[in-house]
N, C-alpha and C positions, 0 to 999 in steps of 0.2 A: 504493500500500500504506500509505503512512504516514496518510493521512486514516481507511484502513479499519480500522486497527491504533489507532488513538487513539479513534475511536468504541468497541472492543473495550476497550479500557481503561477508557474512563468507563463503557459498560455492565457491566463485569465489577465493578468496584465498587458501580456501584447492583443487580447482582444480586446478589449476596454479602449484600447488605441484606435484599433485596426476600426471598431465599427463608428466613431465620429470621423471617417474621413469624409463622409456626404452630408456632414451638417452643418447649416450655414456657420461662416466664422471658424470654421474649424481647419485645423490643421495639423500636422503629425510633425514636429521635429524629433524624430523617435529612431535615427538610423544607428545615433549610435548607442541611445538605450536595448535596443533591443539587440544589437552586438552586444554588450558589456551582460545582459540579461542570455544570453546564450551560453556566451562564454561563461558566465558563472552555472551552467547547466552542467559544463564539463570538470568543476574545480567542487563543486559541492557534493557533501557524503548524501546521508540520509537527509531528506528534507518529509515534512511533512506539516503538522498545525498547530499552535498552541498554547499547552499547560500541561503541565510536570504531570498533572492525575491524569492524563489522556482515557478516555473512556468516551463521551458525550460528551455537550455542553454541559459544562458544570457551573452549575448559576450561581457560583460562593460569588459570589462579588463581582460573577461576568467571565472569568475564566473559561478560556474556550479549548476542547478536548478532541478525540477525532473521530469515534467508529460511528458509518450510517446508520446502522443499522440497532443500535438502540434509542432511546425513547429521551425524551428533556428531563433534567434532573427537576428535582423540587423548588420551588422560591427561592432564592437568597434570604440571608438574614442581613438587615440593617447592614452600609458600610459604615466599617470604622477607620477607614484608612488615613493616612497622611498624605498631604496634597505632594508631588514631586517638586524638585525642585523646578525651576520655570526659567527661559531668560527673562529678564530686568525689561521690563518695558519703560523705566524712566525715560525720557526724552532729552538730546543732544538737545544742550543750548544752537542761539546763533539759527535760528529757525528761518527758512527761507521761504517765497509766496511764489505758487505758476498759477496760470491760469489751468480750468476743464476743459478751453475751447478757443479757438482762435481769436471769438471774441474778448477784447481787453474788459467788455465790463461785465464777462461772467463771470461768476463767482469760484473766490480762489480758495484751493487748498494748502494748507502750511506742511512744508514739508520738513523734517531734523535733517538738520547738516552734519557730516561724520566728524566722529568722537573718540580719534583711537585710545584716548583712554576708558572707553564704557566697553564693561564685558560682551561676550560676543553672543549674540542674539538679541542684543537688547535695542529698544529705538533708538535708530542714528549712531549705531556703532558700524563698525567696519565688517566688510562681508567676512576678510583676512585677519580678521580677529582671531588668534588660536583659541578655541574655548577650553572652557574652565580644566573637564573632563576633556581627559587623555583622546585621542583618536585611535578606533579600534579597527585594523583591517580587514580583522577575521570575518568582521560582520559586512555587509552589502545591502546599502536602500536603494533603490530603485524610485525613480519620479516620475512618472509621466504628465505633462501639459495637455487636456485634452480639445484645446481650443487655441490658435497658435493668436488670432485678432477678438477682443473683445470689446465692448461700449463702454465708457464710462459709467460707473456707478454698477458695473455689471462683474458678479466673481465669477472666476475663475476657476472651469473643474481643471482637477487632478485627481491620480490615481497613484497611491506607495505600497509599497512594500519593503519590510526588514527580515534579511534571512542569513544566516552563517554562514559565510566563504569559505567550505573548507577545501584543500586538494586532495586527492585518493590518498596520500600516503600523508595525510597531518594528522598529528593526535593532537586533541581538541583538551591536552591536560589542563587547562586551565578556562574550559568554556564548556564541559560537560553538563554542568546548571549553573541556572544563574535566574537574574529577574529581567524583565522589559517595561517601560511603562506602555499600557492597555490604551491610552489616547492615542497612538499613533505618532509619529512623527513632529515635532518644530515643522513650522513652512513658511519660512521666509521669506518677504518679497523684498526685491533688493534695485535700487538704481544708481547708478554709476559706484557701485560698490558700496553702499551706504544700505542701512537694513530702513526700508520707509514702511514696512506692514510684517506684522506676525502672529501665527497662531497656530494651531495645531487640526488635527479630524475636530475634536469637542469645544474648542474654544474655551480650551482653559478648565472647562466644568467636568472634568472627567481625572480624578486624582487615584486612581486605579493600580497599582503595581501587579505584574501577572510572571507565575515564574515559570523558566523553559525547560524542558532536558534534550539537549542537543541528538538524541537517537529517534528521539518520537517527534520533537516539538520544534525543529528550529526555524520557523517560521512563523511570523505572527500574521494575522488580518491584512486580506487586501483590503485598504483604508481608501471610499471610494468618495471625496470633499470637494466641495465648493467652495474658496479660496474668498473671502473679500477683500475688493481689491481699494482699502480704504488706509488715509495717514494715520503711521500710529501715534502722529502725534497732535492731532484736533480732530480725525475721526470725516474729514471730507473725502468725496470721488480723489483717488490719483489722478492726477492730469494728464491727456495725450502723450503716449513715449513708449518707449520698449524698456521693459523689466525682468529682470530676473527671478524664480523659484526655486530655493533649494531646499530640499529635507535634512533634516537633523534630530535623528534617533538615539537613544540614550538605551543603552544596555548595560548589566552588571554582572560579567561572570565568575564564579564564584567557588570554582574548583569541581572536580570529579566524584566526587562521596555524596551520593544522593540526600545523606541526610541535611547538605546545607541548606537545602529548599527548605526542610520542613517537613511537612504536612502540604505544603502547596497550595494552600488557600490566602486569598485574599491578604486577611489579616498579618498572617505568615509571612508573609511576603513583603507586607509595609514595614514590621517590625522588622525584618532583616536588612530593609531599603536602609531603614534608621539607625541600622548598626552600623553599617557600612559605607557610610555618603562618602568615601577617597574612593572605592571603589567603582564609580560611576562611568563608563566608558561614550565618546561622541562615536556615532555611525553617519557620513556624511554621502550626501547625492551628488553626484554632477547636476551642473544649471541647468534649467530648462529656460527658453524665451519667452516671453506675451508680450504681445504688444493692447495698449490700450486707443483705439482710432478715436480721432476727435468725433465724427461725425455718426449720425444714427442714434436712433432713439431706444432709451434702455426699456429691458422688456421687465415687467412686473411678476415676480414668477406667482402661480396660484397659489391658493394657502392649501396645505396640508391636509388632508382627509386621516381623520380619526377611524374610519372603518377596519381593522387590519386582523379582518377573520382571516383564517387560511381553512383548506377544504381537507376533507377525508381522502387518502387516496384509495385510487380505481383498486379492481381485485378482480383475476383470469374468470370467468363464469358468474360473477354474481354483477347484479345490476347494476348499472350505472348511479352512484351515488353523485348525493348534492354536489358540484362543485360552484358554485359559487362562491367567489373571493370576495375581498372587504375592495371598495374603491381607492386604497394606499397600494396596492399591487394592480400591476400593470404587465401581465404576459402577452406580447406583441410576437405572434406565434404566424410568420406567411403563411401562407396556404398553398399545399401543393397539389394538385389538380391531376395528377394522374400516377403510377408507376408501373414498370415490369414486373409482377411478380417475383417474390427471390435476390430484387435488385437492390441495391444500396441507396438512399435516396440523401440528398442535400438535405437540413432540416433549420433556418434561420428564423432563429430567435431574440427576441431581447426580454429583460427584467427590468419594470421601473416602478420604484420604491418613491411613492407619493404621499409618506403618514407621516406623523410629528416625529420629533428629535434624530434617534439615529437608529437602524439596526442593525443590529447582529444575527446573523443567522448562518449555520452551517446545513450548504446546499449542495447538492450535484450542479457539476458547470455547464451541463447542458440539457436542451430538452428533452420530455420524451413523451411519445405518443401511448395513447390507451385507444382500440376502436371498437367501436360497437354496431352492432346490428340489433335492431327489434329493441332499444332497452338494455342490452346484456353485454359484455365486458366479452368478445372474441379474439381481442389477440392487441398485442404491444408492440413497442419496439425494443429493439436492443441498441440501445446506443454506444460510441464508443465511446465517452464519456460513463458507462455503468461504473468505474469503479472512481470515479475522479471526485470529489469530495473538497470544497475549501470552507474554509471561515471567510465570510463578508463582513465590512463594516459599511453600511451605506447611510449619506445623510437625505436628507426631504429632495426630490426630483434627481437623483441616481441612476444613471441609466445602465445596466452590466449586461454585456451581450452573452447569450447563451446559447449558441448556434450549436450543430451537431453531425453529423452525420452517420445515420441511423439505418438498417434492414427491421421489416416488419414479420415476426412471427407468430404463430395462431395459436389458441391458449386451447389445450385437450379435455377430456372428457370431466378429469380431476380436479380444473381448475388452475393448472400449473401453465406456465409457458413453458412453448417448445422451442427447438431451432428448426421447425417446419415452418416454411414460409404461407403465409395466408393463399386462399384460395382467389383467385378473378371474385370479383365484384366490387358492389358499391358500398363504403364503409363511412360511416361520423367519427371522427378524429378529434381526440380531446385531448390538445398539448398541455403539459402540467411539468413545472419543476419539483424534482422533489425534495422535501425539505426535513431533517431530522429535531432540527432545535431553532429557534427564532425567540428574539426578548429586546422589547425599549429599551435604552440605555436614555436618562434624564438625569440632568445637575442633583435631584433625589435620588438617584438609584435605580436599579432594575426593576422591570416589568415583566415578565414572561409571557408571551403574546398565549392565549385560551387559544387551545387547538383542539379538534375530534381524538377523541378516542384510537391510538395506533401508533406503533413506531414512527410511522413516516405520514407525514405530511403533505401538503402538493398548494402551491400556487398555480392556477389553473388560467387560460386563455378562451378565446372563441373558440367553439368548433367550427368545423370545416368538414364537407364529401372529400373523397378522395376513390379514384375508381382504380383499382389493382386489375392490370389488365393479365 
């Protein structure tokens, strides 16, 4: 699993790229992320998801774990954690004004002028700032830019990830466990080498410590954020210009002997953060570019829909259950209009995540079909994605592509699926992703989304005919 779950992870980043190349504004400076994300394909051992307890999502305080095929653990109790440490958002004296717009009398924003003496990440410090904590190169974030032109007053998606660079023959003696902080990466926006906006996935509200073991766990959440693109130091639109995004992840590893974690919980894990604050390590990204265009009108995104049921999933012979989703999920599932029996079919999909704050959910990265005749559940798909599984972290309008390509086989007398290929005809096709664990993440604390009764879950799309010739 762990090799098939790490492929799923660097594909899930370079698709998250791959599918805003037809959106307006959008653009891919990604040739050499996804060089540097290949190459570490070849240098890294085990990769997979998480927290030291790998099992499920383990909801102690949002820790996320790996196998699909069990069921969400119980509520969290109350967090008691310690917020992590943060860069300094003080503001660099010596404040300078631009304009949002070619016009001189529109209204300006203040921007910090750098400050090589202010710690690094903080406003109007220095990008070349060396930070506090060490630089670790064991480790590898990943950035993606998912929009290369954006409008003023309008953020900026990106997509990260943080995972252990190891080579085949490195022993990981001094990164076998350790902690992460659970928010995700710093994200810096930066212009002419000066830090003028920052924040992180939570913006700040998310003090979470999660700990890894480098055989099951060495990758955390792809972390899927909308960036605002405002001063961090009076809080207006940045002005027309070209800016910089870089990540900056903090990890603490913490030796080989399992028992440094703990227990692995939440709590465990803040109080080690707190024992240990020298040992804090930087993981840094390469830049990414955005440009901010003067012109064009910013768009208002809609407000968030609170509906966020998720559905029962299908079952080989038995009827077609409810699926209906809440209005925060958005399965945008083509339709495809015919195949050869036996044949391998293209299957484009996307996920978008439309409900309050942020989730978490561990999904399969691609879609998969259910089809029926008459009411009744006659046969699936096998996608290649069956064993592919990551942690998501997505915030309010998220888009994650979940394409696939899939053969369609017919479910037997038993109930079970076969690898007998369905029979000619006309079939309703019910794309659904599937889902093992899903839970709000709010400046309160977790929520564990209410699901049906069942290990697995399913966010579900329109159906569609489909005629297997």
């Amino acid at each position: 699993m762990s090799d098939h779950l790490h492929r799923a992870l660097d594909d899930l980043v370079d698709g998250v790229a791959t599918a805003h190349r037809d959106l307006p504004d959008a653009g891919l400076p990604l040739a050499d992320l996804i060089a540097r994300t290949r190459r570490g394909r070849t240098r890294r051992a085990a990769l997979t998801t998480a927290a030291a307890t790998c099992a499920v999502l383990a909801l102690t305080g949002g820790t996320l774990a790996l196998l699909p095929d069990q069921a969400p653990a119980p509520a969290p109790p109350a967090h008691t954690t310690t917020p992590a440490p943060r860069p300094s958002t003080t503001p660099a004296p010596r404040p300078s004004t631009a304009p949002t717009a070619d016009d001189p009398a529109a209204p300006t924003t203040t921007l910090p002028t750098g400050d090589p003496g202010l710690p690094f990440g903080a406003c109007g410090s220095l990008v070349t700032t060396p930070p506090a904590d060490p630089v670790d190169d064991r480790w590898d974030t990943v950035l993606a830019v998912l929009a290369e032109v954006v409008r003023p007053g309008g953020p900026v998606p990106v997509v990260t990830r943080t995972s252990l660079a190891l080579t085949p023959d490195w022993e990981p003696r001094s990164a076998h466990f350790g902690l992460y902080e659970d928010r995700g990466p710093d994200l810096l926006v930066v212009h002419d080498g000066i830090v003028v906006a920052a924040t992180d996935s939570y913006g700040g509200t998310w003090p979470v410590i999660t700990a890894y073991d480098v055989e099951a766990s060495t990758t955390s959440s792809v972390y899927r954020t909308h960036v605002p693109l405002t001063s961090c130091l009076d809080g207006g639109d940045l002005p027309a210009g070209e800016y910089q995004v870089v990540a900056a992840a903090r990890v603490m590893p913490l030796g080989p002997d399992p028992s440094a974690i703990g227990d692995g919980t939440t709590a465990a894990a803040a109080a080690l953060a707190a024992e240990h604050p020298q040992d804090w390590r930087r993981v840094l990204s390469e830049p990414a570019t955005v440009t901010i265009a003067a012109d064009g009108a910013v768009t208002t995104p809609a407000p968030p829909s609170e509906d966020v049921r998720l559905a029962a999933e299908p079952a080989c012979g038995a009827a077609v259950p409810d699926l209906t989703t809440g209005g925060a999920f958005d399965l945008d599932a083509a339709p495809v209009a015919s195949v050869v029996a036996g044949q391998e079919l293209d299957a484009p999909a996307t996920l978008t995540y439309r409900g309050p704050s942020r989730l978490r959910a561990y999904l399969r990265t691609g879609v998969q079909y259910w089809l029926e005749q008459d009411g009744v559940v006659v046969g699936t798909s096998r996608p290649a994605s069956a064993d592919l599984w990551a942690s998501v972290d997505l915030d309010t309008g998220s888009v994650l592509p979940v394409p696939d390509r899939t053969d369609l086989e017919r479910c037997d007398a038993t109930g079970s699926a076969t690898e007998e290929a369905l029979p000619p005809g006309t079939y309703t096709v019910h794309p659904v992703v599937p889902v093992t664990a899903a839970e709000l993440r709010t400046p309160e604390g977790v929520t564990p989304l209410a699901v049906p009764e069942g290990p697995v879950v399913v966010v579900a799309g329109e159906p569609f005919e489909i005629v297997i010739r």
